[in-house]
C-alpha positions in Angstrom: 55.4 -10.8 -44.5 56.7 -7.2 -43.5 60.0 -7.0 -41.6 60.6 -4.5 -39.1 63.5 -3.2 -37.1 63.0 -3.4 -33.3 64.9 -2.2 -30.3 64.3 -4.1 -27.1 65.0 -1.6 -24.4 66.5 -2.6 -20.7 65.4 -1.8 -17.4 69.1 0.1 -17.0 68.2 2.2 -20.5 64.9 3.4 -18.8 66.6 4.7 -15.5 69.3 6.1 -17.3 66.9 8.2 -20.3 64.4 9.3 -16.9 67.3 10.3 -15.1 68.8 12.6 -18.3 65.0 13.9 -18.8 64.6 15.3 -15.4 68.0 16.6 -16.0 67.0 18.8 -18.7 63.3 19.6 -17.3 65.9 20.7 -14.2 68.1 23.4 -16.4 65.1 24.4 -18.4 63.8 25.9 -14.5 60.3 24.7 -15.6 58.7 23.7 -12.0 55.9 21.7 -12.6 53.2 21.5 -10.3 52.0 17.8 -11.1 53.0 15.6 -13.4 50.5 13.5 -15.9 51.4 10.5 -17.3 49.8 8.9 -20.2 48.7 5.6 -19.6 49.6 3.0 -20.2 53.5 3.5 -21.3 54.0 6.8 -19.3 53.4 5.4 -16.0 56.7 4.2 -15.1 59.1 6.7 -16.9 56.4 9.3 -14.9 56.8 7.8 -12.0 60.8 8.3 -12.2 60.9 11.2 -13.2 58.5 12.1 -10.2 61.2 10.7 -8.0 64.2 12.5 -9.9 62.7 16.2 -9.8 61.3 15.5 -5.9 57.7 15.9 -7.9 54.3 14.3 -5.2 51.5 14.9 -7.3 51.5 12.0 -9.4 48.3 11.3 -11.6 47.1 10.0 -15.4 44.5 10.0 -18.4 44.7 6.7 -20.4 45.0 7.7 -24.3 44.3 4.7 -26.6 45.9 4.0 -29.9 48.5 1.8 -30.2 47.9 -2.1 -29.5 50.1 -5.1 -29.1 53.1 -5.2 -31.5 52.7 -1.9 -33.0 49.1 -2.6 -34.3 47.0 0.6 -34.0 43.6 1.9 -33.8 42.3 4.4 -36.3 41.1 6.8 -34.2 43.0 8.2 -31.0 40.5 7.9 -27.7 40.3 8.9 -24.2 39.9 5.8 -22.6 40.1 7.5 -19.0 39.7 11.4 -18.7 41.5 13.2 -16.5 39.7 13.3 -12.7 42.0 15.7 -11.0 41.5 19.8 -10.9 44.6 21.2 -12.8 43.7 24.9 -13.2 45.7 27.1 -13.2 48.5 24.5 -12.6 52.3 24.6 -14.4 51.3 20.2 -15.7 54.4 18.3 -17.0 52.9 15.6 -19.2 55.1 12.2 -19.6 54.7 8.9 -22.0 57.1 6.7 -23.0 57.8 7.5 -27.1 56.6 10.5 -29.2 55.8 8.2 -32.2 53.2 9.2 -34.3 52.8 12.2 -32.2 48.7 11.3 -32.0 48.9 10.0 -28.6 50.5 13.4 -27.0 48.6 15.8 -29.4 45.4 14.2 -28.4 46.3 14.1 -24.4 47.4 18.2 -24.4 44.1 18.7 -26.3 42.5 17.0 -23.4 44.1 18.7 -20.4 44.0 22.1 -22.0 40.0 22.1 -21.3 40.6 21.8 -17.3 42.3 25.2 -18.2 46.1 24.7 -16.7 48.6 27.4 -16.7 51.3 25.7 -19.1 51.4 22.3 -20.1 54.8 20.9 -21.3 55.6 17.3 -22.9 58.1 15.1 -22.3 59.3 11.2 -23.7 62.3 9.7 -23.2 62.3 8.5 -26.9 61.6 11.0 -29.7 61.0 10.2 -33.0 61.9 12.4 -35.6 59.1 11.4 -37.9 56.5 12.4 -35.7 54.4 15.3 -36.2 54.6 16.4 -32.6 56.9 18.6 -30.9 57.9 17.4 -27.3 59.6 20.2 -25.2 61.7 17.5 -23.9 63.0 13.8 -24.7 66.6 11.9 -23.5 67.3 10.4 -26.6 66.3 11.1 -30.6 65.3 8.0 -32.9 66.2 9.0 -36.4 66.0 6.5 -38.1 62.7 4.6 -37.3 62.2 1.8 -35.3 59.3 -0.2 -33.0 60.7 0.1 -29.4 60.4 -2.6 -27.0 60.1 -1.2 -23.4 60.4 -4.2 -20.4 57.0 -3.2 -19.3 55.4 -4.2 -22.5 57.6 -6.9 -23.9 55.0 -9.9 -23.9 52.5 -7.8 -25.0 54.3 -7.1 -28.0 55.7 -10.6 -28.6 52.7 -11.8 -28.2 51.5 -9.4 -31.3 54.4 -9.7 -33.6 54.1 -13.8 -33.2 50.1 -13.4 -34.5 51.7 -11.7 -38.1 54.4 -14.5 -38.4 53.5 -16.5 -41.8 53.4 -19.0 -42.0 52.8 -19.6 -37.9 55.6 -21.0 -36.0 55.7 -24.8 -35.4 58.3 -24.6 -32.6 59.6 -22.3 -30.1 62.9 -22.7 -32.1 61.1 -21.7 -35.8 59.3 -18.9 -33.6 62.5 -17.8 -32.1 64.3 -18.2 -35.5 61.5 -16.1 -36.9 61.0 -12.8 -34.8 64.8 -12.9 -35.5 64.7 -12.5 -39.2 61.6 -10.3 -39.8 61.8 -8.3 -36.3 65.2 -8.2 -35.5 65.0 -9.2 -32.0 66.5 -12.8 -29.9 63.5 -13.7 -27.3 65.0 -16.6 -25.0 62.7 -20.0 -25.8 61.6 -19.5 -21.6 60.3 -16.4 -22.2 58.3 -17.5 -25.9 57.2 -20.5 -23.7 55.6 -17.7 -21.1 54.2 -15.7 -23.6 52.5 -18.7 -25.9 50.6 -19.7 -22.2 48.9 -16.1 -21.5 45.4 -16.4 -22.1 44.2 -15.5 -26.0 47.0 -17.0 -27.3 
């Protein structure tokens, strides 16, 4: 089976890389008008950075791609359009990680037919293998990893435990194995909580 390196990231990590992001959109003087988040891993650091930069207008496309424990569709889709007016609007648009770079490329394509004045991009993680340019992230991933943000973490648990092989036949092998191959310690509680969600 492939290994690969994962970060689990905390609830602290996420208030402190919002809180540095709406720093720099702050000294760049860019005042957006509303910001977008991208669905579904934008809506909290959006949210944040709403609250950090005194921002109201708060709304959100849903762009799908990737799936549970960095499993991905082929093709990049808007699952929910944009059902706001935004002409002539100055649109901040926030997600979690620039990645691949599909997701965002495929959301500014979007918004740029409702015709907005300027549309900038910002992630709190930035990857520099992606082949999109964000005008703003808090922190640069060089060397390449699968994040694990707490909104998403039994989602993508629950994904890396479906590629184990051979399957777990204990909490203790399947804790023992997301160890070795992912890198990451999942408490035996928290495997137990996952290994009960419906579909698994």
């Amino acid at each position: 089976m492939e290994e690969m390196r994962c970060e689990m990231i905390s609830w602290v990590e996420v208030q402190r890389l919002c809180e540095r992001l709406a720093e720099s959109i702050r000294a760049s003087r860019y005042c957006p008008d509303i910001v977008i988040a991208i669905g579904r891993g934008g809506y909290i650091p959006a949210r944040l950075v709403c609250d950090y930069l005194g921002i109201m207008e708060l709304t959100s496309i849903r762009v799908e791609h990737y799936l549970s424990g960095s499993d991905r569709q082929k093709e990049v889709s808007i699952r929910y359009p944009l059902r706001d007016d935004i002409s002539s609007l100055q649109v901040l648009l926030v997600d979690d990680v620039n990645d691949s770079g599909d997701t965002l490329d495929a959301a500014v394509r979007h918004l740029r037919t409702y015709n907005p004045r300027e549309i900038r991009a910002a992630v709190m993680h930035n990857k520099a293998v992606s082949g999109f340019s964000t005008d703003y992230y808090a922190r640069k991933i060089v060397k390449w990893r699968w994040l694990i943000y707490p909104w998403a973490v039994n989602e993508d648990i629950s994904g890396f435990l479906k590629r184990l092989s051979p399957a777990p036949d204990s909490l203790g092998d399947a804790q023992k194995q997301l160890a070795e191959h992912f890198g990451i310690n999942v408490p035996q509680q928290r495997l137990r909580d996952i290994l009960a969600l419906p579909g698994r």
